[in-house]
N, C-alpha and C positions, 0 to 999 in steps of 0.2 A: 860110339852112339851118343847122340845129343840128348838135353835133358829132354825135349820138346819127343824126340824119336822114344824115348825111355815113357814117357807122361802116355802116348799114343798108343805105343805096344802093350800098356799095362790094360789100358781102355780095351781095346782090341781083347784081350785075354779073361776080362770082366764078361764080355758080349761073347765071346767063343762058349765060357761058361754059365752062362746065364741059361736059368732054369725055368723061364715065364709058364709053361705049362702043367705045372706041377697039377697032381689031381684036385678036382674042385668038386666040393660036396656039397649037398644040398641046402636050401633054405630050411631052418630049421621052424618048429613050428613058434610064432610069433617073433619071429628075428626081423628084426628093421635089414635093411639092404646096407645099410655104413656098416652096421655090427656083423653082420656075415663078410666082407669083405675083409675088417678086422679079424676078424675070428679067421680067417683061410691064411692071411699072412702071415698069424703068430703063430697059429699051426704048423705052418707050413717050414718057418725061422725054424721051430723047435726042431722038427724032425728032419731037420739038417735039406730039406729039400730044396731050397735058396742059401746060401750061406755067407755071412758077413764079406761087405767088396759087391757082392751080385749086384749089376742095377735092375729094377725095376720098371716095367711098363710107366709110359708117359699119364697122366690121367687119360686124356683123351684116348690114346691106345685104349686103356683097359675098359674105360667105357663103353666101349666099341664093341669089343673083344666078346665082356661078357653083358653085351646088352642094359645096362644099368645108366642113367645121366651120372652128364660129367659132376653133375654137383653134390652126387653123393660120395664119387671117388673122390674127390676134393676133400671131405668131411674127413674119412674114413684115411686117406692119407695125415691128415695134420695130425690127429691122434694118436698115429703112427708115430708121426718124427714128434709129438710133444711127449712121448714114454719115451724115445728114445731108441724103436726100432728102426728106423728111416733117417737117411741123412739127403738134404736137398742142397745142390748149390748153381748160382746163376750158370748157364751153358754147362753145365756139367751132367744135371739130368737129376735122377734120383737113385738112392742106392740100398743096401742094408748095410745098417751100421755097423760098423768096424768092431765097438765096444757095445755087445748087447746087452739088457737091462741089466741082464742076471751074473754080470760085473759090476755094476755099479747100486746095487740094490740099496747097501748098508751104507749110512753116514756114520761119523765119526761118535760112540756113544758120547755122552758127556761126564765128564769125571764127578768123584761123588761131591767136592763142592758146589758143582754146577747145578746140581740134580737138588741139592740140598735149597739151595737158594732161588728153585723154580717152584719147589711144589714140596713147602716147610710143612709138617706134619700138623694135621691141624690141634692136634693137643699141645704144640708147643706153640702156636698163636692162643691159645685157650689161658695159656697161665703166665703172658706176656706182663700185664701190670692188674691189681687192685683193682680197674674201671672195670663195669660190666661191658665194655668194648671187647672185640677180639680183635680191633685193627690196631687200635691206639687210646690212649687216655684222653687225648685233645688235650695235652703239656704241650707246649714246644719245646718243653728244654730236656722232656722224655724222647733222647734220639733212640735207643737200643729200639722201643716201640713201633717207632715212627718207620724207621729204616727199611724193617724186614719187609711188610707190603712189597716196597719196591723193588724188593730183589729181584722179582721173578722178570722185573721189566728192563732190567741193565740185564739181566743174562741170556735174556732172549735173542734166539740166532735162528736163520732161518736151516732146516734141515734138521730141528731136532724135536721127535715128535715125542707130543702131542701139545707143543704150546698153542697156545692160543693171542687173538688179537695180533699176528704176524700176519703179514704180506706174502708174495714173492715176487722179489724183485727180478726176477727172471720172466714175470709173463709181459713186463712194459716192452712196449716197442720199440727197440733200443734204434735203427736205425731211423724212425720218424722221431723220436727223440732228437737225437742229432739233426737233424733236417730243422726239427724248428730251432736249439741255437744256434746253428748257422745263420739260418734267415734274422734271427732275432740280434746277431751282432752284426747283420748286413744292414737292418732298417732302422735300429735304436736310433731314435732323434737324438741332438747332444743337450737339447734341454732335459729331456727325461732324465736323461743319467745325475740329474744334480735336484731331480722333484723330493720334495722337502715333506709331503704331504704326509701326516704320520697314519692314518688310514692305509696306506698306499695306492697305486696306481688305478688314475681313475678308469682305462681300460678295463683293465683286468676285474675290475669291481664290478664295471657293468656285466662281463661274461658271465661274473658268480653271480648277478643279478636271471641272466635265462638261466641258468643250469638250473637254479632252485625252485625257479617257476616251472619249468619240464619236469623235475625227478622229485622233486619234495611236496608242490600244488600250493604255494603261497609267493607272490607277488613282493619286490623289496626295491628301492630306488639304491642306485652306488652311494648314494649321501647312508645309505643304512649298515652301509658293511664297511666293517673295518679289520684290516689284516692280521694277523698272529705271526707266532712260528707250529704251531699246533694248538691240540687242544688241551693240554694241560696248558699253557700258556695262556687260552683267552681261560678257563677256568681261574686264574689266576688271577689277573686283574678283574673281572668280573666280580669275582669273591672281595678284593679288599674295594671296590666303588660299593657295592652294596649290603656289605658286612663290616668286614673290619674286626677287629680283634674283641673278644669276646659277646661274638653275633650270633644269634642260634642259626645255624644251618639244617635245612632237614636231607637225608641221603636216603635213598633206597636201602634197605640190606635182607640180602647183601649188595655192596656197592663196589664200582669200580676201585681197585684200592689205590691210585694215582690221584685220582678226585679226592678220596678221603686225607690221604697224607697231605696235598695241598691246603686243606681247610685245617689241621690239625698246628701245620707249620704257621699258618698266619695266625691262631688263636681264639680259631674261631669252638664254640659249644656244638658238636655233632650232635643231631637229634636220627636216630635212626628209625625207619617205620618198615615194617616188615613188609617183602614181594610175596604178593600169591599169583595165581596163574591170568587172572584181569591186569599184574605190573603191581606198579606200587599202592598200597594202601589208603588211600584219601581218607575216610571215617576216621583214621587214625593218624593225622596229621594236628599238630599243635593247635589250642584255640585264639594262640596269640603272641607274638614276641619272635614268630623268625621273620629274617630279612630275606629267605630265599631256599629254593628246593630247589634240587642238584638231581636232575632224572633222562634216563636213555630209554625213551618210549616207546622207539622201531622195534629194538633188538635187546634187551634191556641185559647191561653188564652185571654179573654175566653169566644170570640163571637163563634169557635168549626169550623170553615171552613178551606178548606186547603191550603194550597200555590199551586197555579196552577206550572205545568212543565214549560210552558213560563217565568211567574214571575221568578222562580227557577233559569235557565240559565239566566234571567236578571238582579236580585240579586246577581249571579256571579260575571258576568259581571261587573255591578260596584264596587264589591271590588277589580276585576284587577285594576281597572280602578285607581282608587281613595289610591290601596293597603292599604284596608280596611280590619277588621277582623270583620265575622260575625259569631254568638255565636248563637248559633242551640241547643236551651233548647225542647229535646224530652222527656217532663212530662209524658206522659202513653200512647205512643206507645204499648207499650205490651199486653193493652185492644182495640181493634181493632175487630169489630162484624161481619159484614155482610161479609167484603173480607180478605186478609192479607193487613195489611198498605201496602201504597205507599214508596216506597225505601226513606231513610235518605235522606235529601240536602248534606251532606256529602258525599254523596256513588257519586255526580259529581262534587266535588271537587279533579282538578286535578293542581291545583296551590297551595295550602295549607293557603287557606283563611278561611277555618272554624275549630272551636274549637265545637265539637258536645259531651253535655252533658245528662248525665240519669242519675237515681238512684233507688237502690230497696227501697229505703221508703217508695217508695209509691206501687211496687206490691208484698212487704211482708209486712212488719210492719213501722212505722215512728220513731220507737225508734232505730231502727237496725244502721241507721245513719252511712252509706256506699250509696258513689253515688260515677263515674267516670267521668273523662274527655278522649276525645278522640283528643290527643294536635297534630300538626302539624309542623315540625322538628325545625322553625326559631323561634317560640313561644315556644317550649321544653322547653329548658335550665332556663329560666326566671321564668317558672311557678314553675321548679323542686326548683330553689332557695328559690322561694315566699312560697313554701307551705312547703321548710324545716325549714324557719326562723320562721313560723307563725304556729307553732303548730307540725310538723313533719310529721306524716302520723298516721290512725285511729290503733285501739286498735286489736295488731296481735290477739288474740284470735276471735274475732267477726269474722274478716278478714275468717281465717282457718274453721270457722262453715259455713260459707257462700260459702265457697270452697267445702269443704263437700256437702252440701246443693244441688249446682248445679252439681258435678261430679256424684252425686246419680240417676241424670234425676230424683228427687224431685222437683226441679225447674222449670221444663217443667210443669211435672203434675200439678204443681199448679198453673201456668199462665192458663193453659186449663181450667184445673176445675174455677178457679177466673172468667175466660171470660164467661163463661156459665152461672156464677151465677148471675155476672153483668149485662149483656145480657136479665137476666129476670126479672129481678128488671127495667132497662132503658123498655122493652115492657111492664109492668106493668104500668107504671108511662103512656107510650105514650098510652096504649089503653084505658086507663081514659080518658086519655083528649079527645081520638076521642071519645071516649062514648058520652061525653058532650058538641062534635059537634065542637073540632078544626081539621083543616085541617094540611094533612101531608105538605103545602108548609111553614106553618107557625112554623115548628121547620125544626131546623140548630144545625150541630154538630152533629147527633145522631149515627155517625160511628163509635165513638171508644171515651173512656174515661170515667172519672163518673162524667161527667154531656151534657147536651144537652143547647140548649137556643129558648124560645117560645117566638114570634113574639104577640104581642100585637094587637088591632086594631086600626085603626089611631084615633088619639084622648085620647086616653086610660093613665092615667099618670102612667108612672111603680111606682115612688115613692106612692102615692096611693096605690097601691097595695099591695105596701110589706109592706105598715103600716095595711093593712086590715090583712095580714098575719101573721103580727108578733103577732098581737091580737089571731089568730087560733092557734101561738101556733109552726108557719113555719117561716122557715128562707130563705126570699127570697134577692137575688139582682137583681138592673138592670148592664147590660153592660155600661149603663153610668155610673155608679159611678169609672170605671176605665180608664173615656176618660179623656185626656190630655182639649181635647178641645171640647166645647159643641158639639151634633151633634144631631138633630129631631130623627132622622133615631133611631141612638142607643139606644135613650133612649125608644124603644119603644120594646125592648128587653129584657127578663126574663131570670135568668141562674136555670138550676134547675138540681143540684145533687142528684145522685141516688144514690150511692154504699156504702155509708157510714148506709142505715139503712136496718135490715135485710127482709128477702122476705114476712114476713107477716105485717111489719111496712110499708113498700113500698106501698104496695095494699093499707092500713087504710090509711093511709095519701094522696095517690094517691086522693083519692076520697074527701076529706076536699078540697084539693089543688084546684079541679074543681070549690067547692063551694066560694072559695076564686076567683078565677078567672071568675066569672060572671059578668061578667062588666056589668056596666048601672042598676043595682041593689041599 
């Protein structure tokens, strides 16, 4: 018997045994028609009434079948194969998967180094150096200090929960990927390949010119952006054009702690002002001597509140004032759930006091390593110098696939699809917790980003916690461990990333998370 005769008779033996009418229950009371559909297949998986190999009704079939449009089966199947019940492939049809969830639930814990270097106790960032810092001294030549912040961002992998500020590189579109380098080593012109421009590609600058004007609400010409490889990197030069070593800096705190080691290693004086739930503190900003505020207004690193509109125009206000520059790090705008984000702090910038940074590493891949600055005309020139002397501009080819990429509306699609998928992994995670009796006043943050932060109860020691957790197997922090300066309040705050593990890892873990978070146990 030939392989083709073997491939045919196995198919054949799939449809002999296939179970399509398995019993179908009712709508329950306010069930959407996708979620009932889901809900009858995993039911149906469980109690062996279709079984791994089964194929599955066409959509159209089953729309048919049981009266529903095709575009809800459509829904309600992706959901399917993105947990990992359903397997799809071109002429083959669809099927139940071979290997269901509940083999592959558990990822690999991480060993207790790994765990250590994710989510350090915060008592042992507490008694790091003499400074009233918990991040660092602002020495450069205090590396033990300096160092540990960053641990948690070299051990960061996706699949192990509950980090935070990860991806998953598993939701990009792997084969429109490939379709735009292809196209993009079929059309590269041979002059590009030799463009000197340290900006980089004047294309590609105009794309990031509509994206920003669509998703952020502020207007920019390509002469105003200039390339990176992320955004610690425009943070970087940024900081020594408008600072320089021993410049006061002001940061949020807590602050992202990637930002703050950055300012610490060039020499710069950290000035920290404490976030309340309006963002960060304006009243309490210096009356004179910094060169620059260093703030995430959407989503703010990474207690997750936003800058209120007052604060906004008052944070203005004093870099007129003071002709201050402030450096606008929008980390993942582009994941934004329940509304469209609130408009850039750039988009009211009509003085040219902010320098407003992104990057797609983090809503395609972290290797892709292309992010933009969006510079303002007296700060141009400076930055164009700094980032030709210090490297020149990123690798034209990545450049022209990423141009491709977005000129295809592939880029669109996949920030939608991303959002959706995020969106259900972050209500995973929060309807556990409600399961297990926390209130929606006691998470912050949960509008847009991959990760949220839950409110502890009073008395409750986060550092505790996250050692209980690191035993489970999770990798938790508190928001103190990236305050400048102690604060009760913070420390009574959890961060907890979602996006990085996929939608059946989310749910398994979701629920451990609870058992970990049982306080007074």
């Amino acid at each position: 018997m030939t392989e083709s005769t073997n491939t045919h008779a196995a198919m054949r033996t799939r449809q002999d045994r296939s179970r399509l009418d398995f019993p179908m229950q009712p709508i329950l009371p306010g069930e959407r028609k996708q979620q009932w559909i889901y809900r009858l297949f995993t039911s149906a998986i469980a109690q062996g009434l279709i079984e791994p190999g089964d194929p599955v009704p066409s959509t159209r079939t089953l729309a048919n079948r049981w009266s529903v449009s095709r575009g809800v089966v459509e829904l309600a199947y992706e959901q399917l194969r993105d947990e990992g019940y359903l397997c799809t492939q071109m002429g083959s049809g669809t099927w139940v998967s071979e290997a269901l969830p509940d083999s592959f639930l558990r990822v690999p814990a991480p060993g207790p180094s790994e765990v250590e270097g994710m989510q350090p106790a915060a008592a042992q960032l507490d008694g790091l150096s003499n400074s009233p810092t918990g991040i660092g001294s602002g020495n450069p030549a205090d590396s033990e200090t300096l160092e540990l912040p960053l641990r948690g961002n070299k051990e960061a992998r996706a699949g192990v929960p509950f980090i935070a500020r990860l991806p998953d590189v598993q939701v990009l579109d792997m084969p429109g990927w490939r379709k735009s380098v292809l196209r993009a080593v079929n059309t590269i012109r041979p002059e590009v390949l030799m463009d000197a421009d340290p900006r980089g590609l004047f294309e590609l600058r105009e794309e990031i010119c509509k994206h920003v004007a669509v998703s952020r609400g502020f207007r920019c010409a390509p002469e105003d952006v200039i390339l990176v490889t992320g955004i610690r990197h425009a943070i970087d030069l940024v900081t020594q054009v408008a600072s320089g070593p021993g410049g006061r800096i002001v940061v949020e705190d807590p602050c992202y702690a990637g930002a703050a080691l950055i300012f610490e290693r060039l020499g710069c004086h950290v000035v920290p002002v404490p976030v309340d739930a309006d963002g960060i503190n304006v009243s309490q900003l210096p009356d004179a001597g910094a060169a620059m505020v260093y703030v995430t207004p959407a989503h703010q690193s990474p207690t997750g509140v936003v800058l209120s509109h007052e604060r906004r125009l008052q944070l203005l206000a004093w870099a007129r004032k003071h002709n201050a520059l402030i450096l606008e790090d929008d980390y993942d705008s582009d994941f934004s759930y329940e509304t469209s984000p609130s408009a850039a702090l750039k988009s009211l910038d009509s003085n040219g006091h902010v320098v407003f940074v992104g990057s797609f590493n983090k809503c395609l891949f972290s290797g892709l390593r292309i992010g933009y600055m969006v510079v303002p005309p007296r700060w141009r020139e400076a930055l164009i110098r700094l980032r030709a002397n210090t490297g020149r501009s990123n690798a034209v080819l990545d450049q022209w696939v990423l141009l491709e990429f977005m000129r295809s509306k592939r880029f669109e699609r996949h920030l939608k699809r991303s959002r959706v998928t995020y969106q259900f992994r972050r209500d995973a995670v929060l309807h556990a917790l409600r399961q297990a009796g926390w209130q929606d006043h006691q998470f912050q943050g949960v509008h847009a980003g991959f990760h949220f932060v839950l409110q502890l109860p009073p008395g409750v020691d986060a550092g505790t916690i996250c050692a209980r957790a690191a035993e489970a197997g999770i990798a938790l922090q508190s928001c103190a461990q990236f305050q400048y300066k102690p604060c009760g309040l913070q420390r009574q705050w959890l961060i907890i990333g979602y996006a990085a593990l996929t939608s059946v890892q989310v749910r398994w873990w979701a629920k451990q998370l609870t058992k970990v978070l049982r306080v007074g146990e």
